[in-house]
N, C-alpha and C positions, 0 to 999 in steps of 0.2 A: 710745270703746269701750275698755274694759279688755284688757290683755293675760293671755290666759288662764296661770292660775298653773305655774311651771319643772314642778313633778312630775307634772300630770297630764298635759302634755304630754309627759312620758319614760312613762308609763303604753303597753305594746304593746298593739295594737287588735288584739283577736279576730277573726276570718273564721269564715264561718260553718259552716267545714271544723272548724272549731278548737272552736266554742260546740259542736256537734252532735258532737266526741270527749268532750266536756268531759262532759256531761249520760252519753254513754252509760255513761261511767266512775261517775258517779253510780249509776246504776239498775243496773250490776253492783254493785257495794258495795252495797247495798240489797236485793240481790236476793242471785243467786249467791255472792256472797264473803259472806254474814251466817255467820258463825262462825268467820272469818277473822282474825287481829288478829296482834299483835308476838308474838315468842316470849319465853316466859314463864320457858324453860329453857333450858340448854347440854348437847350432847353432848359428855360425856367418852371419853378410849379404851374406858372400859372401861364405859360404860352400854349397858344392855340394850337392842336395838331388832330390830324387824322389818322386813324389805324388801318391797315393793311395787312393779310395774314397769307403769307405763302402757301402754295397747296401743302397736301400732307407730304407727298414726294422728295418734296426738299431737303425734307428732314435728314433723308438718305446719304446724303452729301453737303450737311451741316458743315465737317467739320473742311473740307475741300473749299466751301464758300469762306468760311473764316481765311483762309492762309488765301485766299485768291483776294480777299479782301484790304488785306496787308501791303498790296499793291497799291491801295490808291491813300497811304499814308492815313487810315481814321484814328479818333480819339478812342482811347480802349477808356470804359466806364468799369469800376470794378462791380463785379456779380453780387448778386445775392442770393436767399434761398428760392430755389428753387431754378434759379439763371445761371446757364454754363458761362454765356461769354456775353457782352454789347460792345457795339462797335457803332460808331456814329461819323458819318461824313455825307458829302458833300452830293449830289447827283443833278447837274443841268444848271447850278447854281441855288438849290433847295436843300436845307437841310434835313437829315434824314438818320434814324437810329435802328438798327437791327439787333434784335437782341434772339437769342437761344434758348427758350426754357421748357418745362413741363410741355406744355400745351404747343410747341412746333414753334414753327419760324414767325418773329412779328416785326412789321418794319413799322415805324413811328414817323408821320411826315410834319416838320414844321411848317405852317402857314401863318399865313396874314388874318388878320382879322375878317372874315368874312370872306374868306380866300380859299376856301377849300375843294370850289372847283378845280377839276384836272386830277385833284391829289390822289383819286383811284387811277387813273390810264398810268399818273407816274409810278406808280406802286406796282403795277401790271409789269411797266417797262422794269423797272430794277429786278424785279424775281426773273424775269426772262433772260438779262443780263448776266444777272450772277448764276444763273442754272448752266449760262450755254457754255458760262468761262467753266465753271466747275467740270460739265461734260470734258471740253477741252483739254483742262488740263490732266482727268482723269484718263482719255484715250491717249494722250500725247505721252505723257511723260509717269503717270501714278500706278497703267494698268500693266508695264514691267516690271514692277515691284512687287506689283501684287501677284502675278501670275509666278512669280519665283518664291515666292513668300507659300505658296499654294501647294508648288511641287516640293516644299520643303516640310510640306506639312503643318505648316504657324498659319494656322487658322483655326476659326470656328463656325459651326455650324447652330445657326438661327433654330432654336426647337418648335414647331411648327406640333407638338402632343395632342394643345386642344383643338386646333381646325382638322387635322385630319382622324382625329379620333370623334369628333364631333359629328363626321359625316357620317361616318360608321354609325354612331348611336341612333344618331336621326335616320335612319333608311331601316334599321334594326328594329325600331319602334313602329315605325310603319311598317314594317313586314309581318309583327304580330298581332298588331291589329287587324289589320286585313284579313290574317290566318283567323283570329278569334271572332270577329264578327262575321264570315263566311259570305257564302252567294244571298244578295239579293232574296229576297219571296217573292213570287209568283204570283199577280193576280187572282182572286178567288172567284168562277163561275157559278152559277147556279140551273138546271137544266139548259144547258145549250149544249149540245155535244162537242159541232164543230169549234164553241170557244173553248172546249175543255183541252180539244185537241191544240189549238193552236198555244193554250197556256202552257201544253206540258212541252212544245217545241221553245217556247220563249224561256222557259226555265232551264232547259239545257243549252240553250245561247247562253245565258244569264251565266249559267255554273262556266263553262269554256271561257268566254271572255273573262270572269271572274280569278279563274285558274292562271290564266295567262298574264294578268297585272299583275297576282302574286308573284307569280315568278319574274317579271320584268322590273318586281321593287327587289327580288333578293339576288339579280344580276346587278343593280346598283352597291345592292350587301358586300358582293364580289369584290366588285371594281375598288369600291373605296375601303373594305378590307386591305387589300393589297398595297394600296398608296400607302397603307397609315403603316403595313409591316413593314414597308421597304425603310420608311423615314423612321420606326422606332430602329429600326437594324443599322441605322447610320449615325443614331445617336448613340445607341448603345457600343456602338463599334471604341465610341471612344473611352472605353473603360475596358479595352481587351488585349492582354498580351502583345495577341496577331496586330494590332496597330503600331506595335514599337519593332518590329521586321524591320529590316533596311529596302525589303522590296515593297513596302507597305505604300500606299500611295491616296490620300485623300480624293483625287483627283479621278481616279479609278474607279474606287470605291463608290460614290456617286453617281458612278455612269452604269455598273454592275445590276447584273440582275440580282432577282430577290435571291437566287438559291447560294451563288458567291458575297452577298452582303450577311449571308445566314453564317455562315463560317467565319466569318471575321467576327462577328459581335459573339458568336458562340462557337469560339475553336476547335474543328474535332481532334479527341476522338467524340461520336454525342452516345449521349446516355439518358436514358428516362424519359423525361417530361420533354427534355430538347430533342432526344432521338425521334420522340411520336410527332411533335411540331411540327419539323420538318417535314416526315412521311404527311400528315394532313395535310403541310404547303403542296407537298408536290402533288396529290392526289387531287385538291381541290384546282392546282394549273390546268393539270393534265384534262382531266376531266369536264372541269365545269368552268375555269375561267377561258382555256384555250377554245370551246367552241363557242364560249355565247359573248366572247368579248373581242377574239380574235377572227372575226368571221370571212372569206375566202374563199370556200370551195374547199375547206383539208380535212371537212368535219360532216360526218352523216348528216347537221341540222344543216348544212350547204346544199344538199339536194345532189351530190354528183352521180348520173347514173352512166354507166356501159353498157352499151349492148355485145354482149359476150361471145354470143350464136345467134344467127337468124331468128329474131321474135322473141331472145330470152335475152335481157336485162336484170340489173346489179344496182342495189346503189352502195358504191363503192364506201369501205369501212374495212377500218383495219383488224377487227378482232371477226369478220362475217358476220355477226349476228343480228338479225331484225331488228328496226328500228325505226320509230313515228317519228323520227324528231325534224324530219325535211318536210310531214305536211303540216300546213299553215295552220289549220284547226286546232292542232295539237297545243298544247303548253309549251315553252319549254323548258319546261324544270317541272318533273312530277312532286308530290307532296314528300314523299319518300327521300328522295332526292334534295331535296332541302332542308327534311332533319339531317340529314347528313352532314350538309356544307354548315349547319347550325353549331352540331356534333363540334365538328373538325375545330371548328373558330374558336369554340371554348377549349378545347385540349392546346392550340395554339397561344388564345392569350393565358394561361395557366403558367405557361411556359415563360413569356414575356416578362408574367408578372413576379416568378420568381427569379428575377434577376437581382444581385446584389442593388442594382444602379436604379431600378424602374422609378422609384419614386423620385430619381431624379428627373427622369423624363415626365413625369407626369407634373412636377413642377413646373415644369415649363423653363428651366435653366439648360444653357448653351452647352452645344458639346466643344469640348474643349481639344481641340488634337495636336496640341506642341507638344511635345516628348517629355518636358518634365510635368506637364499636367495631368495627361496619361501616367505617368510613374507614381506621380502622387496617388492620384485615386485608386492605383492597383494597391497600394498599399495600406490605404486607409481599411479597403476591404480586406486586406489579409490579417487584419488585425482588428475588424468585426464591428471598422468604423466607418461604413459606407454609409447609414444611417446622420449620422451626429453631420459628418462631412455635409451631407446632401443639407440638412438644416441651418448648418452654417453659410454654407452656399446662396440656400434659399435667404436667408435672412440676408445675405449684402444685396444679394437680387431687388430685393425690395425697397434696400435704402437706394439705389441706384434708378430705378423704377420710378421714383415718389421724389428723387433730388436732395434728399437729404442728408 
């Protein structure tokens, strides 16, 4: 037997992660990139050009467009501050510069003197180009990568603190207003009977509908409480033990309801402030988000009635007890009933906010779920530096943020 000759055995073997990038890069250049090529010109200070700015979306797949870009041979310009990358070449026979920075995607087109018609349609066409190769070669060939990259847990989670903590305040703040400045007043009569009558009818319309917007601003309370616990529960998740499991699964986790994201970000067994959270979470599901937010037919405010025996009807509920909340007049949420869920919110974020990690989340910094960054941060907190860390954090956050 021959021994197989030194260079094809230094030759690196393709995977078929590798073959199936290779080809898709093919069939963009073929496809999307055809008009694409080297640059043919240089911009000087002082030649004429037009700017063009890609939507905000692009940004998304910055860095996809660069390596799809690589394809049509451009001039790389070195960066400065605040400019991740530029790239200049060639589109239709026009030259053309795309650079990365602060402010999103801008492409620079060279023209003629007095030539700058067309140079928005062709701006239009290059972002549509370079977005559809980007798509492309993300569904062909990037999103196997990523989807194993996912189930492996090497990823992060975008902190989303101030928009959904945002809603919450804002509905929160309109609920106490509404609560503090109360029903409407009542026109005041003077000898007329029948208007005195008809005022004291419009005054309890007044208070009813009145009663009823309260509660339909602290069913919004609800709703967007809930969004803001699941996502602080998925960021906190990744400062918990339960995340370094071998059954542990990001993937999962995100799909999970509130009461299984509650266990991961706070591991039982629960105690105190986490044990009553919890109870609140579930009391306010059970109660108050599953009928006014889950509506059906499963919930007395559904109207389901039986007739039981001839002439005698039911409306069906699971504990029997009487209950307004099927007629339409009624509110649905009494006043009582919304100190409660008010109640419940504050013992909940109490809870939240005595978290080693919260002031990470309120930072607005990424959750982190690779296994040694999870390890780190368990540790920084066992040793009473989850504070310093979160600052540190914050602080590259900001350089990165700002480009500098």
């Amino acid at each position: 037997m021959t021994e197989e000759p030194r260079a094809r055995r230094a030759e690196p073997t393709l995977t078929d992660e590798d073959e199936a990038f290779a080809l898709a890069l093919i069939g963009i250049r073929d496809r999307e990139l055809h008009g694409f090529t080297a640059p043919s010109a240089s911009f000087e200070p002082d030649s004429p050009t037009v700017h063009y700015r890609f939507a905000v979306s692009a940004v998304s797949v910055a860095d996809i467009i660069e390596l799809v870009l690589a394809v049509a041979g451009p001039r790389h310009q070195p960066a400065y501050e605040k400019v991740a990358w530029i790239r200049e070449f060639d589109f239709r026979g026009t030259t053309c510069r795309l650079q990365w920075g602060k402010f999103g995607l801008r492409l620079t087109i060279l023209v003629s003197e007095g030539g700058a018609e067309g140079a928005d349609e062709l701006g239009k066409e290059v972002e549509r180009r370079l977005t559809a190769a980007a798509t492309s070669l993300y569904q062909r060939a990037i999103s196997p990568r990523v989807q194993r990259d996912l189930s492996e847990n090497r990823a992060t989670v975008v902190n989303q603190f101030a928009r959904y903590r945002g809603a919450v305040n804002f509905h929160l703040a309109h609920l106490r207003q509404m609560r503090e400045a109360g029903v409407p007043e009542s026109r005041r009569v003077r000898d007329d009977p029948l208007a005195a009558v008809l005022s004291v009818v419009e005054g309890a319309m007044a208070e009813a509908a009145h009663q009823r917007e309260v509660a339909y601003v602290c069913t919004a309370v609800i709703a967007t409480y809930f969004a803001y616990v699941q996502h602080t529960l998925v960021v906190l998740s990744a400062f918990s033990p339960a995340a370094l499991r071998p059954d542990f699964s990001l993937r999962a986790l995100i799909e999970a309801g509130w009461a299984d994201q509650f266990d991961v970000a706070f591991p039982t067994p629960h105690e105190g402030q986490v044990s009553r959270a919890k109870q609140a979470l579930n009391h306010m599901a059970k109660n108050y988000r599953g009928r006014l937010l889950h509506g059906g037919g499963g919930h007395p405010a559904d109207g389901v009635v039986v007739e039981w025996a001839p002439g005698r009807r039911s409306l069906v509920s699971e504990d029997g007890k009487p209950s307004a909340q099927f007629m339409l007049w009624q509110a649905p949420l009494s006043p009582e009933e919304i100190d409660d869920i008010l109640e419940r919110i504050n013992h909940v974020d109490e809870a939240l906010e005595s978290h080693p990690y919260f002031p990470w989340l309120k930072s607005g910094l990424e959750a982190d779920f690779r296994p040694e960054a999870i390890g780190y941060a368990l540790r920084m907190a066992e040793e009473g530096k989850a504070l310093e860390y979160t600052a540190y954090a914050n602080d590259s956050l900001d350089s990165a943020v700002n480009w500098d």
